[in-house]
gemmi code that builds the backbone of each chain (N, CA, C; Angstrom):
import gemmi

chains = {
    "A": [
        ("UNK", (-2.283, -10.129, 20.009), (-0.933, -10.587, 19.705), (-0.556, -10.131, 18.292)),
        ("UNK", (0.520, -9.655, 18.358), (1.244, -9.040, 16.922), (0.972, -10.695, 15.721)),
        ("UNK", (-0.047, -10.714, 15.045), (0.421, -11.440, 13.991), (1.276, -11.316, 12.954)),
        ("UNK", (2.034, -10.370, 12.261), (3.173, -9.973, 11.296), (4.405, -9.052, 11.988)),
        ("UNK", (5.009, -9.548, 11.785), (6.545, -8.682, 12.416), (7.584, -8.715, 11.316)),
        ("UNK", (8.136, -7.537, 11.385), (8.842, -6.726, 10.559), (9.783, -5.820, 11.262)),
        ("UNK", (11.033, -6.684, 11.592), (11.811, -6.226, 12.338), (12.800, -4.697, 12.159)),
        ("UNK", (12.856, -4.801, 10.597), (13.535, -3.512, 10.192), (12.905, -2.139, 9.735)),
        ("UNK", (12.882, -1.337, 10.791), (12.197, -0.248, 10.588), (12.814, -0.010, 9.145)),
        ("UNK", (14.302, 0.210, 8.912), (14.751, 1.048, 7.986), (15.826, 0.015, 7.257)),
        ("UNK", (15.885, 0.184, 5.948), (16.821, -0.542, 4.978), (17.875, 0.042, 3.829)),
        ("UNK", (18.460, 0.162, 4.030), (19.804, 0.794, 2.868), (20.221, -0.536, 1.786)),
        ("UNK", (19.943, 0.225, 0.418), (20.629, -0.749, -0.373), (21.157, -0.148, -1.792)),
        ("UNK", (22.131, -0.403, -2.186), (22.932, 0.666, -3.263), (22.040, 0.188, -4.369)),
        ("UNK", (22.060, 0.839, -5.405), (21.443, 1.002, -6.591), (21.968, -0.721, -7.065)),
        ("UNK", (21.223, -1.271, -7.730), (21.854, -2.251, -8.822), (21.621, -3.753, -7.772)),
        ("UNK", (21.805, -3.470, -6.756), (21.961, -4.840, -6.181), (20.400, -5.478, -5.114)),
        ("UNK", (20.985, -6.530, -5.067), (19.420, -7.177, -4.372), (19.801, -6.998, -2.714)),
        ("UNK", (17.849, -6.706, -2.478), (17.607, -6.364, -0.503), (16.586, -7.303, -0.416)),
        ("UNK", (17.253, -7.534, 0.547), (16.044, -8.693, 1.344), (15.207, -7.900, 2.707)),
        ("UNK", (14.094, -8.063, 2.776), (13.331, -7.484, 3.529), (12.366, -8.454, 4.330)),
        ("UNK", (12.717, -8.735, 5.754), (12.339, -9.814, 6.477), (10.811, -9.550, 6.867)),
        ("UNK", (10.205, -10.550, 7.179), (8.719, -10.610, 6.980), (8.281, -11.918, 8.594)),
        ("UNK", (8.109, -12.040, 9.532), (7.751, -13.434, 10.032), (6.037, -13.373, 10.359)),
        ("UNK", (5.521, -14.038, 10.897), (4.366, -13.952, 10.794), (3.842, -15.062, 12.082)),
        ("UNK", (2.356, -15.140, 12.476), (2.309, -16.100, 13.202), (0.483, -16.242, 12.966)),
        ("UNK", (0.459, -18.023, 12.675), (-0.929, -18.112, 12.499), (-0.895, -19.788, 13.134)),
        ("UNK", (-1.972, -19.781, 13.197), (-2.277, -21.598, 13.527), (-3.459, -21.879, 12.567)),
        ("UNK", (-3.562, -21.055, 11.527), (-4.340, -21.856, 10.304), (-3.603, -22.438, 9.252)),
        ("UNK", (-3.939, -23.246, 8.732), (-3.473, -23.965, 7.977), (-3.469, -23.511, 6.257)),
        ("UNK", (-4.644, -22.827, 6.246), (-4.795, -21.967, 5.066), (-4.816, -20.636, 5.083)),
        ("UNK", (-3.957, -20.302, 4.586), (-3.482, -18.158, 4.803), (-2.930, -17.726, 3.277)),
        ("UNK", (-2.828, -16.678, 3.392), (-2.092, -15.893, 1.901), (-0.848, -14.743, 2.717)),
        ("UNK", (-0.250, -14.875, 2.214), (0.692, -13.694, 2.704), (1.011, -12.921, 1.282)),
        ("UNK", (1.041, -11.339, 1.444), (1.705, -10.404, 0.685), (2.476, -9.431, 0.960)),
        ("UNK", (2.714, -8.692, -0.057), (3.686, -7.627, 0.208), (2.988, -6.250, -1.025)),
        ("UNK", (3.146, -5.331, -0.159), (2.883, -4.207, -1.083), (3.446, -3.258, -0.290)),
        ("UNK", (4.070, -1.848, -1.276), (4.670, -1.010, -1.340), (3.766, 0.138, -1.680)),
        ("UNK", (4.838, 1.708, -0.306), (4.039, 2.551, -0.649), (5.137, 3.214, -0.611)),
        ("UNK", (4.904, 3.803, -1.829), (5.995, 5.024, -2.183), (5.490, 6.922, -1.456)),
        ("UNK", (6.077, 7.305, -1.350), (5.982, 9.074, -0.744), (4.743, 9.405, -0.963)),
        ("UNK", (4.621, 9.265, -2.384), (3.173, 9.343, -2.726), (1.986, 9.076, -2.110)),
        ("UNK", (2.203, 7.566, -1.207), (1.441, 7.454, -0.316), (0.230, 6.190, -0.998)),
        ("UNK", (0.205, 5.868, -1.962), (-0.605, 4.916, -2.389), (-0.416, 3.349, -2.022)),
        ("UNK", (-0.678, 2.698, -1.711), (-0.559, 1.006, -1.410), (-0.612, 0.157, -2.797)),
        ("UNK", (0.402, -0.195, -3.113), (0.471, -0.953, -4.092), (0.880, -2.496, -4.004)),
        ("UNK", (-0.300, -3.367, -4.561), (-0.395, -4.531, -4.189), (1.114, -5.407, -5.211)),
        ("UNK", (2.515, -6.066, -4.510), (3.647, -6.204, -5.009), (3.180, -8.387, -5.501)),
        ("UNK", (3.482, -8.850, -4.655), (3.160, -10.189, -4.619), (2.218, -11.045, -3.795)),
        ("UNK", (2.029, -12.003, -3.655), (1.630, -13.461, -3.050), (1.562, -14.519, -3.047)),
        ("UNK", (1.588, -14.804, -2.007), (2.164, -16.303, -1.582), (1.275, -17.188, -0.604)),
        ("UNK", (0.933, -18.286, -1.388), (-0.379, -19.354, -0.367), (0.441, -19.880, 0.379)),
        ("UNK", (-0.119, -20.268, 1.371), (0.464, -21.276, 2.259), (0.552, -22.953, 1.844)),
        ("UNK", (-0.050, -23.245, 0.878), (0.080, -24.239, -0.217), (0.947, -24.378, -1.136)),
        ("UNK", (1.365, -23.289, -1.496), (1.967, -23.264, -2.752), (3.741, -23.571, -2.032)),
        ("UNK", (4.142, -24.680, -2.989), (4.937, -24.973, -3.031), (6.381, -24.201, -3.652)),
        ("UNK", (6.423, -23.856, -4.854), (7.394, -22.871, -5.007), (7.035, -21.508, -4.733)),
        ("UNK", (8.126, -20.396, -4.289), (7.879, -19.287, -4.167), (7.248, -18.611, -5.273)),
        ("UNK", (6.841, -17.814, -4.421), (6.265, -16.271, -5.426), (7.216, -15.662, -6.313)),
        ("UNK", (7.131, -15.461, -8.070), (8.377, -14.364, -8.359), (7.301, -13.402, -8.816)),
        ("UNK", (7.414, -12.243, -9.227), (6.754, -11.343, -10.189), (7.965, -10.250, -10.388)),
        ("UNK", (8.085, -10.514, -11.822), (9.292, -9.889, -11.873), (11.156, -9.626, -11.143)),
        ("UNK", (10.989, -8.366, -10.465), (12.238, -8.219, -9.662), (11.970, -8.466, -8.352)),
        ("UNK", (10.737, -8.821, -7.926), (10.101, -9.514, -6.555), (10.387, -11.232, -6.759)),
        ("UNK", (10.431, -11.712, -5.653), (10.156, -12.790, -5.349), (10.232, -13.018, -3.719)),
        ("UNK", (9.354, -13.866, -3.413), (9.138, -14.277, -1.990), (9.552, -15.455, -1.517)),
        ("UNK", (10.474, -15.240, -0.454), (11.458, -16.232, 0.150), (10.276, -16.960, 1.297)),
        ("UNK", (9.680, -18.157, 1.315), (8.755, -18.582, 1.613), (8.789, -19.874, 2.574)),
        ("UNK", (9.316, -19.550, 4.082), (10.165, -20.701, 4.730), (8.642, -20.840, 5.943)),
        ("UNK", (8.135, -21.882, 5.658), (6.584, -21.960, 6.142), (7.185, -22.666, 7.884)),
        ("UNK", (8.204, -23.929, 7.691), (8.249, -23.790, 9.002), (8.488, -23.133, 9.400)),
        ("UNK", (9.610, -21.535, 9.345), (9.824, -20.592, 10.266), (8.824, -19.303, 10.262)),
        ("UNK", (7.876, -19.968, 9.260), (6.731, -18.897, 9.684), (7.815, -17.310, 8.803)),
        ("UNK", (7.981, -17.708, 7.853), (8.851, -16.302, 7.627), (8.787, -16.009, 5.498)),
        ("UNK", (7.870, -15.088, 5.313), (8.210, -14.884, 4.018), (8.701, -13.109, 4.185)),
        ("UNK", (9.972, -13.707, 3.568), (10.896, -12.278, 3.083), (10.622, -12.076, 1.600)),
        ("UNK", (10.824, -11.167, 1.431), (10.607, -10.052, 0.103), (12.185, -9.660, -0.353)),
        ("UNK", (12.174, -10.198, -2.046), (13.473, -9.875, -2.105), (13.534, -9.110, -3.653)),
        ("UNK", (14.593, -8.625, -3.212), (13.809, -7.485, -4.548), (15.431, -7.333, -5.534)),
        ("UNK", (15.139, -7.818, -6.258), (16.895, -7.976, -7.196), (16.865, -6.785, -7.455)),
        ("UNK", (18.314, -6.811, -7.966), (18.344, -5.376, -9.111), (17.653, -3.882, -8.752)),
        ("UNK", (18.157, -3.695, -7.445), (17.697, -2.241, -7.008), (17.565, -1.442, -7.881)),
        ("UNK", (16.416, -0.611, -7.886), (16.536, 0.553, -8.509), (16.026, 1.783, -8.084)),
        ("UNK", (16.475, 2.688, -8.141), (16.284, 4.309, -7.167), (14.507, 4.574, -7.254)),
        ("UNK", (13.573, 4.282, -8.016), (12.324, 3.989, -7.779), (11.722, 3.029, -6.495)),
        ("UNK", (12.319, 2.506, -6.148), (11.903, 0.921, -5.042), (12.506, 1.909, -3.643)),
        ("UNK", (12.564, 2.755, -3.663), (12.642, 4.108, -2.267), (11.070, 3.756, -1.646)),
        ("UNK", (11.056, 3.541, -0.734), (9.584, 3.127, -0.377), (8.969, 2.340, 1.143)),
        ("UNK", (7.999, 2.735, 1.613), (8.270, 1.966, 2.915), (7.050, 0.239, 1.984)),
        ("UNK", (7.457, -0.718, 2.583), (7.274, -1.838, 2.484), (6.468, -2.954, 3.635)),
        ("UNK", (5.053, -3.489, 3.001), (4.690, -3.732, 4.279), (4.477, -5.333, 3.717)),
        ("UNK", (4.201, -6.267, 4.894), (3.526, -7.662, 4.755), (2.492, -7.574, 5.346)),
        ("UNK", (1.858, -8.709, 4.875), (0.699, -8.570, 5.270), (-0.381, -10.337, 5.312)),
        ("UNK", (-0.828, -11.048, 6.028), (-1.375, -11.832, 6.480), (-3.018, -11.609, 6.205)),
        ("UNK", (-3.373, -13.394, 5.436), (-5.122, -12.992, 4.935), (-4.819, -14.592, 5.669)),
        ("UNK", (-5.828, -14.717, 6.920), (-5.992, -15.969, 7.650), (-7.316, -16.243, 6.786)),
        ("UNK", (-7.326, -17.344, 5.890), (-8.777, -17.629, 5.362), (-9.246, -18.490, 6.661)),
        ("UNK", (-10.498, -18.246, 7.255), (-11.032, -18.881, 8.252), (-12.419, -18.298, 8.770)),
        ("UNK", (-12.991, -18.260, 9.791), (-14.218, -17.348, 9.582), (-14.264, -15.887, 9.408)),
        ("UNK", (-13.374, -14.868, 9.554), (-12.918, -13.695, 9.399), (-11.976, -13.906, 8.196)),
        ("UNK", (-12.743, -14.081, 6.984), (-11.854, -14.425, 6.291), (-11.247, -13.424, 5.697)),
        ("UNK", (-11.268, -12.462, 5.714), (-11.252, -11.366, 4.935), (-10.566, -9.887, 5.742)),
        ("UNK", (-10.171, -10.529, 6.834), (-9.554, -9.522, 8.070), (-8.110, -10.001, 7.272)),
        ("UNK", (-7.459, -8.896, 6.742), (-5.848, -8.756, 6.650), (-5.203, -7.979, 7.752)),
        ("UNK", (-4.085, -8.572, 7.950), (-3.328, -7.933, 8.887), (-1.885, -7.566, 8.483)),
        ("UNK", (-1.726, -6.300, 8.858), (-0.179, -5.949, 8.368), (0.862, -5.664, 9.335)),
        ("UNK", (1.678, -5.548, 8.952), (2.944, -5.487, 9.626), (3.528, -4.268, 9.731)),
        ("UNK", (4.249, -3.234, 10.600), (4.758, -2.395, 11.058), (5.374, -1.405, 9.235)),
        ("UNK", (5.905, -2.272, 8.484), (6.453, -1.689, 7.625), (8.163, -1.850, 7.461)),
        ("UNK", (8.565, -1.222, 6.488), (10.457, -1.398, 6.291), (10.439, -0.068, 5.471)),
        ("UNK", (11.088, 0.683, 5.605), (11.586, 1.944, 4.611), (12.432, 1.382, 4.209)),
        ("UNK", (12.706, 1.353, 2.705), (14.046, 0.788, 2.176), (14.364, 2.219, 1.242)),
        ("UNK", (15.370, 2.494, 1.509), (16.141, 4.000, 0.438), (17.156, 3.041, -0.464)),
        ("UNK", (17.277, 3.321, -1.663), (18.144, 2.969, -2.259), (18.997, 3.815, -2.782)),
        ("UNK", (20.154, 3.588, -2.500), (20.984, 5.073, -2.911), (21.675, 4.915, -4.192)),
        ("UNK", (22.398, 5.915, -4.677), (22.757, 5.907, -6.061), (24.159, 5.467, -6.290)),
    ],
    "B": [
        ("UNK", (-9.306, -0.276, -16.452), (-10.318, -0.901, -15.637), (-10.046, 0.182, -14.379)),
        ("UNK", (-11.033, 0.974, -13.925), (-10.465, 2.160, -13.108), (-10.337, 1.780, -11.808)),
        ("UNK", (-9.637, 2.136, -10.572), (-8.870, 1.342, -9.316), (-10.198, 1.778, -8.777)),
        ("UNK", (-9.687, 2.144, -7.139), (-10.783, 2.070, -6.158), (-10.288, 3.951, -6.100)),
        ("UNK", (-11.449, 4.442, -5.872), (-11.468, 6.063, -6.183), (-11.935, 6.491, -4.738)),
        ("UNK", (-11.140, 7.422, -4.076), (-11.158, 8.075, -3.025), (-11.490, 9.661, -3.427)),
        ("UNK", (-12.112, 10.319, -2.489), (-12.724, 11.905, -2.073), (-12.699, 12.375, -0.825)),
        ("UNK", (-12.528, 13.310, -0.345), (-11.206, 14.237, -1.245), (-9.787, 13.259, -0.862)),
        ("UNK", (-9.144, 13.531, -1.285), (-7.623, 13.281, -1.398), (-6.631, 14.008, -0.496)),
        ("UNK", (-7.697, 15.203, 0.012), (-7.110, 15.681, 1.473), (-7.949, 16.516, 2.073)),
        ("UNK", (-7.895, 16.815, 3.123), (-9.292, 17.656, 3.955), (-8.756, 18.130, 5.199)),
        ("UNK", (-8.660, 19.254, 5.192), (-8.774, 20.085, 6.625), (-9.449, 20.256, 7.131)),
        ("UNK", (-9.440, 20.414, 8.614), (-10.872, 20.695, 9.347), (-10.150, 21.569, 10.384)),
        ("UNK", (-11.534, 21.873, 11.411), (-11.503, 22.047, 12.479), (-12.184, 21.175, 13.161)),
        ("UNK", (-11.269, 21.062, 14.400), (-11.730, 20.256, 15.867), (-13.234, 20.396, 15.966)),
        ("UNK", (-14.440, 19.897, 15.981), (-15.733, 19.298, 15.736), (-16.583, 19.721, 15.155)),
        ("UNK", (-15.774, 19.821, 13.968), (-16.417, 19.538, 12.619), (-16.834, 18.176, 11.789)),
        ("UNK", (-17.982, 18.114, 11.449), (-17.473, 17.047, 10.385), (-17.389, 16.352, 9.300)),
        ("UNK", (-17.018, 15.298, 9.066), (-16.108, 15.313, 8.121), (-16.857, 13.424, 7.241)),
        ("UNK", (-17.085, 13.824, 6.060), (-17.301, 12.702, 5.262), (-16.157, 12.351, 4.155)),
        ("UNK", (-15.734, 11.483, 4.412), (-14.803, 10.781, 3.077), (-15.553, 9.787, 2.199)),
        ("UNK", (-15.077, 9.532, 0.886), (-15.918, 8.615, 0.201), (-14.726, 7.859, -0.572)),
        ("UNK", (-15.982, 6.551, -1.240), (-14.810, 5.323, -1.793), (-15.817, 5.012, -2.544)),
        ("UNK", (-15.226, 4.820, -4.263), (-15.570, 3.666, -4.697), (-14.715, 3.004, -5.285)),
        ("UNK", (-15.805, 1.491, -4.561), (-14.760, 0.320, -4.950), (-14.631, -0.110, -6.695)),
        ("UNK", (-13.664, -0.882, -6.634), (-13.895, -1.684, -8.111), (-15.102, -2.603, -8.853)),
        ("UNK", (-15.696, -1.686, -9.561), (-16.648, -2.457, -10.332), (-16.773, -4.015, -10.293)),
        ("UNK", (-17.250, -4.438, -9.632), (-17.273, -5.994, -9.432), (-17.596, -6.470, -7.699)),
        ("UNK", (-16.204, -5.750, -7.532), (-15.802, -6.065, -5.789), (-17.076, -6.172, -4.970)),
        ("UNK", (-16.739, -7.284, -4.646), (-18.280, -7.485, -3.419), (-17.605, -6.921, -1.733)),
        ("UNK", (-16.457, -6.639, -1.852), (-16.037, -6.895, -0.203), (-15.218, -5.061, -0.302)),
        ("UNK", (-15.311, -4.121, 0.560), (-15.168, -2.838, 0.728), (-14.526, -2.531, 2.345)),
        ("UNK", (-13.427, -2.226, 2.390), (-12.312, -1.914, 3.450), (-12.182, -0.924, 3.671)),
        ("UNK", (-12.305, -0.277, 4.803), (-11.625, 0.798, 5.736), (-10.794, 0.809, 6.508)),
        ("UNK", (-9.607, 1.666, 6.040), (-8.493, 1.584, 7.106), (-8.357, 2.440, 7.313)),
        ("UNK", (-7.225, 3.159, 8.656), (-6.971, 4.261, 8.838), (-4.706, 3.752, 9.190)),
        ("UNK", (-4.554, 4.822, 8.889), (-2.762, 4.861, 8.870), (-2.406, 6.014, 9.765)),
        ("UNK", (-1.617, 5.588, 10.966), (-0.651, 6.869, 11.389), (0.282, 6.139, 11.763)),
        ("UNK", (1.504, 7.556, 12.219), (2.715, 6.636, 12.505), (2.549, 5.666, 13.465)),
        ("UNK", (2.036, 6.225, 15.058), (1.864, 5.481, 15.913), (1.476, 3.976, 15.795)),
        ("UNK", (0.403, 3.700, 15.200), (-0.779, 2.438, 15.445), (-0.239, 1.824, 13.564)),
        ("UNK", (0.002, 2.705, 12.714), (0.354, 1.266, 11.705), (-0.694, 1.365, 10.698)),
        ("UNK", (-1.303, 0.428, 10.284), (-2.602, 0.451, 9.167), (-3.185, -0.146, 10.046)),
        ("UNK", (-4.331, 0.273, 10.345), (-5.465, -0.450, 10.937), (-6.964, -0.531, 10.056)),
        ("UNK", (-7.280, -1.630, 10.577), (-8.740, -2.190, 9.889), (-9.991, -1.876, 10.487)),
        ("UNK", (-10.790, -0.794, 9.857), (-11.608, 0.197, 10.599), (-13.111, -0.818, 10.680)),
        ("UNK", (-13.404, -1.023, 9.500), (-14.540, -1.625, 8.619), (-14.748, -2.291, 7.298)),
        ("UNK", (-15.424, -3.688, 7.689), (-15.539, -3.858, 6.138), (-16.761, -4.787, 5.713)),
        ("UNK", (-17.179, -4.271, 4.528), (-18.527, -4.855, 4.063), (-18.495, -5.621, 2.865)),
        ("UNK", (-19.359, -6.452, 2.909), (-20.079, -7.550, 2.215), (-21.168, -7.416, 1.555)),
        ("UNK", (-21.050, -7.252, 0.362), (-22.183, -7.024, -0.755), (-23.322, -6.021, 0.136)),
        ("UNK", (-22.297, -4.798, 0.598), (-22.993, -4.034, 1.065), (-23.564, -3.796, 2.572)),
        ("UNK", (-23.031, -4.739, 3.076), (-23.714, -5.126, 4.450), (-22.291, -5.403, 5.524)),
        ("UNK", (-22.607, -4.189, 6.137), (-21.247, -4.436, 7.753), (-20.664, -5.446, 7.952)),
        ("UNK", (-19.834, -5.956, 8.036), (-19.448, -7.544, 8.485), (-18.943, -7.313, 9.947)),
        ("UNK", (-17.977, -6.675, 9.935), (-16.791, -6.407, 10.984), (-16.967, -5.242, 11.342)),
        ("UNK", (-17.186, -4.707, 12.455), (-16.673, -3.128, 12.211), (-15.903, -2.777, 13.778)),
        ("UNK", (-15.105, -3.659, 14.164), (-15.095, -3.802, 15.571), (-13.592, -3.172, 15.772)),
        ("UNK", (-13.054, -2.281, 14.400), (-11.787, -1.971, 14.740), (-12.360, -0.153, 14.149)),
        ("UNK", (-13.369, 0.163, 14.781), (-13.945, 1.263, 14.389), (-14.078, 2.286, 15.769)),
        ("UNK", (-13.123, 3.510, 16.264), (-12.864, 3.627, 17.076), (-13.622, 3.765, 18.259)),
        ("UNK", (-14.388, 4.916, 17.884), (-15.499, 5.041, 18.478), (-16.671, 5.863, 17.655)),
        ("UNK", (-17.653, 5.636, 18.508), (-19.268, 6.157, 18.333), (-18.899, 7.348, 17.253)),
        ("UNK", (-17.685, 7.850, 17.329), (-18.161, 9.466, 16.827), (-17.656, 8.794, 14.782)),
        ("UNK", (-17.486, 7.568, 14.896), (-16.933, 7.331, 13.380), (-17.868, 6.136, 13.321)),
        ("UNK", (-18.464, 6.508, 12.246), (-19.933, 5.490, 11.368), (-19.529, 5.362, 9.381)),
        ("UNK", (-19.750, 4.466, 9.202), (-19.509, 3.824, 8.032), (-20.798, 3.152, 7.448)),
        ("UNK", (-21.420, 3.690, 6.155), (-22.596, 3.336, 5.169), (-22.168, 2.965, 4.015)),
        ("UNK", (-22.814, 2.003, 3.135), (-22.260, 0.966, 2.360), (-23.663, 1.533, 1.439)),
        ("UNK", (-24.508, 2.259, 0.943), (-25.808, 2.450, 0.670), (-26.290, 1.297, -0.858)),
        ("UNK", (-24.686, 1.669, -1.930), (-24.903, 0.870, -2.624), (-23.497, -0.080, -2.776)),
        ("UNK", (-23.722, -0.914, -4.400), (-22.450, -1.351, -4.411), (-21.039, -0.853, -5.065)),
        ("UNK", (-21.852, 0.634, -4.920), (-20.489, 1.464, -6.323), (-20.134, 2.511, -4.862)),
        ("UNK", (-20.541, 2.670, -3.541), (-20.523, 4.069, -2.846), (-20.557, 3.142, -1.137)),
        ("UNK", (-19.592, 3.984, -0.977), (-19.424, 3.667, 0.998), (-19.058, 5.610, 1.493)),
        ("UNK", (-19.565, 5.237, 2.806), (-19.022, 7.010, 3.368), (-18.501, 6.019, 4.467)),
        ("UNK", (-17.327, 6.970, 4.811), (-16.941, 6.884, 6.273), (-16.644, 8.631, 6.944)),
        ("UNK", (-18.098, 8.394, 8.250), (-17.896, 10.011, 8.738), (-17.108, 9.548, 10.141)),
        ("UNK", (-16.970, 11.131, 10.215), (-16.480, 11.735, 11.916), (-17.116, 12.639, 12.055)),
        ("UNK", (-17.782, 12.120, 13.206), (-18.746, 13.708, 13.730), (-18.831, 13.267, 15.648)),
        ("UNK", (-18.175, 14.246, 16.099), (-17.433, 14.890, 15.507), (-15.906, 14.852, 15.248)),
        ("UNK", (-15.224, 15.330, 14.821), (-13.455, 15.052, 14.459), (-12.818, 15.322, 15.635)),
        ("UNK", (-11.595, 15.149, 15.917), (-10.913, 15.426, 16.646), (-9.437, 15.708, 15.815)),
        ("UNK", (-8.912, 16.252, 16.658), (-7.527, 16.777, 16.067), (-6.451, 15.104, 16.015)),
        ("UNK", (-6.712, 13.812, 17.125), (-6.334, 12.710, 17.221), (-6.431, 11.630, 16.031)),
        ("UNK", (-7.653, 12.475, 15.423), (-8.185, 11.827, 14.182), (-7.090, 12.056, 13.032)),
        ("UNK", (-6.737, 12.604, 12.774), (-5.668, 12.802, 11.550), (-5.180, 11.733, 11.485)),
        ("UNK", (-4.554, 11.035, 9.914), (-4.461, 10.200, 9.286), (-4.312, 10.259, 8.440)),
        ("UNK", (-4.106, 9.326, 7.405), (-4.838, 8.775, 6.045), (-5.843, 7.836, 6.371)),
        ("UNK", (-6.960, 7.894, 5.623), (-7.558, 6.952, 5.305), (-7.877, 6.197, 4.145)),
        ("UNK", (-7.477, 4.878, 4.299), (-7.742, 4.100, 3.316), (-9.383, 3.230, 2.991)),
        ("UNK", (-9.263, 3.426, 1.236), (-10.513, 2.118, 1.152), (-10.199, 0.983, 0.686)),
        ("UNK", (-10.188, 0.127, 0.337), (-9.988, -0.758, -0.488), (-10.715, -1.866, -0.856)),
        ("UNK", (-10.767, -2.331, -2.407), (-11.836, -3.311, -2.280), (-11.281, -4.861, -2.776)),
        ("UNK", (-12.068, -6.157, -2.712), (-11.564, -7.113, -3.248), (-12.740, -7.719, -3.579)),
        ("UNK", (-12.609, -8.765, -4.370), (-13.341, -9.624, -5.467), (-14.480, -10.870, -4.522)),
        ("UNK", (-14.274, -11.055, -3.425), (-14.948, -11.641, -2.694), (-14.734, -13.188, -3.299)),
        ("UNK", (-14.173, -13.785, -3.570), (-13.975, -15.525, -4.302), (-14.069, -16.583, -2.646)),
        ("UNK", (-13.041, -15.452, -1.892), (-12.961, -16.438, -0.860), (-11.571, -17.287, -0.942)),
        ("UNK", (-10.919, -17.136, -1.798), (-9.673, -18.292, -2.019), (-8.697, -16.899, -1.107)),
        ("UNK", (-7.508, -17.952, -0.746), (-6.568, -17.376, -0.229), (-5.673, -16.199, -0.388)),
        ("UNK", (-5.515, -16.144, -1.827), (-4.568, -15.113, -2.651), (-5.766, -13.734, -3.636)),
        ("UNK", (-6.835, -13.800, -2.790), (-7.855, -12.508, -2.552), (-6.905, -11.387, -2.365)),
        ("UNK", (-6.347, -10.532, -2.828), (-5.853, -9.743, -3.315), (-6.713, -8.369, -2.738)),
        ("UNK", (-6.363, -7.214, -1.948), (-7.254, -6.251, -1.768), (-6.508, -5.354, -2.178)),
        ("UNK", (-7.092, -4.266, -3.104), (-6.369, -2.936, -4.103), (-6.815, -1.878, -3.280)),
        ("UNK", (-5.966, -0.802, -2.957), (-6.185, -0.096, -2.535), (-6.259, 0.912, -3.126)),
        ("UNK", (-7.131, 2.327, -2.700), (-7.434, 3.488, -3.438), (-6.200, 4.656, -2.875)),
        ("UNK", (-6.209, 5.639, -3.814), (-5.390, 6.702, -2.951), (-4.832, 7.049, -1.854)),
        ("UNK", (-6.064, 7.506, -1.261), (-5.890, 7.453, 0.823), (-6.704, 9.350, 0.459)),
        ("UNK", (-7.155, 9.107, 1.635), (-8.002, 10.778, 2.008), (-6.776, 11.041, 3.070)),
        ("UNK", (-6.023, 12.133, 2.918), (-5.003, 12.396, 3.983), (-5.615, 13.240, 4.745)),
        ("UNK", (-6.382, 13.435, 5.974), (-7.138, 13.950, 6.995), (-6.384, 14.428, 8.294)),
        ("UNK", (-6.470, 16.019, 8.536), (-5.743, 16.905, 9.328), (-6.877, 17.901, 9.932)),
        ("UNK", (-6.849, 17.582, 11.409), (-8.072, 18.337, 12.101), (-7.046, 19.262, 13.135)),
        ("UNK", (-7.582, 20.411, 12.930), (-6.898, 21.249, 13.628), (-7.238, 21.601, 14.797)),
    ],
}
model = gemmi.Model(1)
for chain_id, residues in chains.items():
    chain = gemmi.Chain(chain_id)
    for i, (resn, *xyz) in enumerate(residues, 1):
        res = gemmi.Residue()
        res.name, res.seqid = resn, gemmi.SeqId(i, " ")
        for name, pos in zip(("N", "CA", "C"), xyz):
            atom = gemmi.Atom()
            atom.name, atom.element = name, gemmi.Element(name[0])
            atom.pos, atom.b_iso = gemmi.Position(*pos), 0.0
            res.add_atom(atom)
        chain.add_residue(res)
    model.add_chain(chain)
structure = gemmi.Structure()
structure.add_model(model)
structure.setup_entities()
């Protein structure tokens, strides 16, 4: 069963302004981590944020922050202040702490282009 | 503090030939990841070890792909033999082993792998 879904293959967002990038997920543990990391053309995986399933306020780091709605099972990635660098496909990703604790699972991805 | 270091960074082959990639993880990291990326299938989770020792390796395709952990600075992942189906990137990545939720896994470059 798909545990992370990531409905938008592809994302457009003009320079300067904030994209939200939907994320849902599905677990029946009670203790998990969810993230987000970005891979630019380049091709490298770069680890962006995270978010416990405990933690009460969202994730920010910087121009990231994680929209963190636990009953709908849904952390979105929102990224203020576009900037023509953040061109990139975008993935989530699910850490079920449990006996496989250490099995992450990711999600399909989002290309987001930001145009000028 | 230097990331997780991949070899080569790209590799051609021919159809059954084969083919060794290498990783090292981050100085510390007890826990060492193999993935593989194409468009089709997504990031998938090939293998991953524990202070050196297999844990998982059940997303490892088949017989013709083997993964050695010998120490804690060096992992190989071969194909013998390759197939042209095999092309990819492959990823390593390592993490800190704590066990808490927001375990964080860094990823290295990627070996971009093309069998002709």
């Amino acid at each position: 069963a798909q545990k992370i879904t990531q409905t938008q293959p592809g994302m457009f967002v003009q320079e300067k302004e904030a994209v939200t990038l939907d994320c849902t997920y599905d677990t029946s543990d009670q203790s998990y981590g969810l993230f987000w990391y970005k891979q630019p053309s380049s091709g490298e995986m770069i680890f962006l944020i995270y978010q416990g399933s405990y933690d009460e306020q969202n994730a920010t780091e910087g121009r990231y922050s994680l929209n963190f709605q636990k009953a709908r099972k849904s952390a979105n990635l929102v990224i203020s202040a576009s900037q023509l660098g953040d061109s990139a496909m975008y993935f989530c990703a699910m850490r079920e702490v449990g006996y496989n604790n250490n099995d992450m699972r990711f999600g399909a991805g989002t290309r987001l282009t930001v145009k000028p | 503090d230097a990331g997780v270091i991949q070899s080569p960074r790209h590799e051609v082959t021919e159809m059954g030939q084969e083919v060794t990639l290498r990783c090292k993880p981050i100085s510390g990291h007890d826990y060492l990841f193999w993935y593989r990326q194409t468009m089709m299938r997504g990031l998938e989770l090939l293998i991953y070890f524990n202070n050196n020792v297999p844990i998982d390796d059940s997303g490892m395709p088949e017989d013709r792909f083997s993964a050695k952990m010998p120490n804690a600075s060096f992992s190989t992942l071969k194909i013998q033999p390759s197939e042209p189906r095999d092309s990819a990137v492959y990823f390593c990545a390592s993490s800190s082993g704590t066990g808490a939720p927001g375990e964080t896994q860094y990823f290295g470059p990627g070996t971009r792998l093309l069998v002709l």
